[in-house]
C-alpha positions, 0 to 999 in steps of 0.5 A, a space after each residue: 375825298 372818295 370815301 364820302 361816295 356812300 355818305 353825307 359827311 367828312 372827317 373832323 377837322 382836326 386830329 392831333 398826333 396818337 389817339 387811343 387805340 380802340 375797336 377790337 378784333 372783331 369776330 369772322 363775319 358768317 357768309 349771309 346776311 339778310 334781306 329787306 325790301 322796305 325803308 322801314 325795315 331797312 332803317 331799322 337794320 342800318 340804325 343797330 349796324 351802324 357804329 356807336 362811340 363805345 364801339 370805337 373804343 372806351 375813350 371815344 364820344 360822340 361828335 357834333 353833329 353825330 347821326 343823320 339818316 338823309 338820303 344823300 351822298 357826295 362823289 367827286 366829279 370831273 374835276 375832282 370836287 365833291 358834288 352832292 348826289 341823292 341815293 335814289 337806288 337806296 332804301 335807308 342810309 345811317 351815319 354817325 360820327 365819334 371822336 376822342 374828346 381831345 381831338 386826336 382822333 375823329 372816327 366814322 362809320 355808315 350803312 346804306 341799304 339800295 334796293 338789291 345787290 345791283 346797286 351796291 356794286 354800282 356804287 362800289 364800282 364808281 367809288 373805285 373809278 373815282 378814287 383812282 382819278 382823283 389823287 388830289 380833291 376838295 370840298 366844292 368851296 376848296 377849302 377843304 383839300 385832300 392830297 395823296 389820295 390813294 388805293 391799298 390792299 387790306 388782307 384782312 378784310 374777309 366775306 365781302 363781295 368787293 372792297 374799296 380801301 383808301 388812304 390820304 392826307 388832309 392838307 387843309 381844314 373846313 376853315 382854309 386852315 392847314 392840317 397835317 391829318 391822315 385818313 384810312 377809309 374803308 368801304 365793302 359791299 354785302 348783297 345790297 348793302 354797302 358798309 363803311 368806316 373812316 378814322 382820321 389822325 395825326 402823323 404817324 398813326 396809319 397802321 393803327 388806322 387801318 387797323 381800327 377802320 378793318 377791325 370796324 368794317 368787319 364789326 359791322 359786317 358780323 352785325 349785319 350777318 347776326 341780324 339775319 340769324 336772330 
């Protein structure tokens, strides 16, 4: 699916029906957001953005694996398969994977940092290009498939320069196996960075979806924005 244009992993596997409603409201994100130029400072700021269980939710802990910071992403290609990409416009990438214990829930967040706005947008814009071509994709090995891969518009998402805003369904697993999992995946650019949040579960659960990947994305932005103001 075309939220991985920013990230190295896919959702969990699974994902039974409800799952514990967890992020909060997080507060309005102020305008600004500061600046880096080197990798180090990059990764240090990607490392506190990034979200942790407990930001998910009380009931949430971490997946296996949990965190990575390799430079590399995933886009689909002309075909609609996901390919393997290096980040070479990018000075840190962070990712890290919660769920609920019991699988009913499987949720995501990431914060690259490229090198200046340009990038961020470039990435941002292909991530758009791709998810409007490809409203069915799968993993290369074709296990994996998505299906009703589409765009949404999300109000509520505030202070970012762009928005990309995806739903789908995964049909089958890692394994071939089949799975009725939906997914919201949000993605926002801030100057250089780009910021993300994915959470996956059963039927039914979509609007707490979408709830919860916004209320994330824009916990993330405000930390982001705080960061710049210590």
């Amino acid at each position: 699916m075309v939220i991985v244009v920013v990230i190295a992993f896919g959702f969990g596997g699974g994902g039974g029906e409800g799952g514990s409603s967890s992020v909060s409201t997080a507060p309005s994100a102020p305008a600004t957001v500061p600046s880096v130029g080197s990798s180090a400072a990059a990764h240090d700021l990607a490392t506190h953005v990034t979200l942790t269980p407990a930001d998910w939710g009380s009931t949430y802990v971490r997946d296996s694996p949990y965190e990575g910071d390799d430079m590399t992403t995933s886009i689909p290609d002309q075909n609609c398969k996901l390919v393997a990409e290096s980040l070479t416009d990018a000075l840190a990438n962070e990712w890290r994977d919660s769920k609920n214990p019991d699988n009913t829930a499987f949720a995501a967040s990431s914060l690259t940092v490229y090198e200046g706005a340009d990038f961020a947008k470039r990435s941002i814009s292909r991530q758009r290009d791709a998810l409007r071509r490809c409203p069915s994709q799968s993993e290369a090995d074709g296990k994996r498939q998505w299906d009703n891969v589409h765009e949404v518009s999300l109000p509520a998402l505030k202070g970012f320069d762009a928005v990309v805003a995806e739903e789908g369904h995964l049909g089958t697993d890692a394994n071939g196996r089949s799975t009725d999992t939906y997914y919201v995946s949000l993605t926002g650019s801030k100057g250089q960075y780009v910021l993300h949040s994915d959470i996956s579960r059963g039927p039914g659960t979509q609007q707490q979806n979408r709830d919860d990947a916004t209320n994330a994305l824009s916990l993330m932005l405000s930390r982001l924005a705080s960061r710049g103001i210590q």
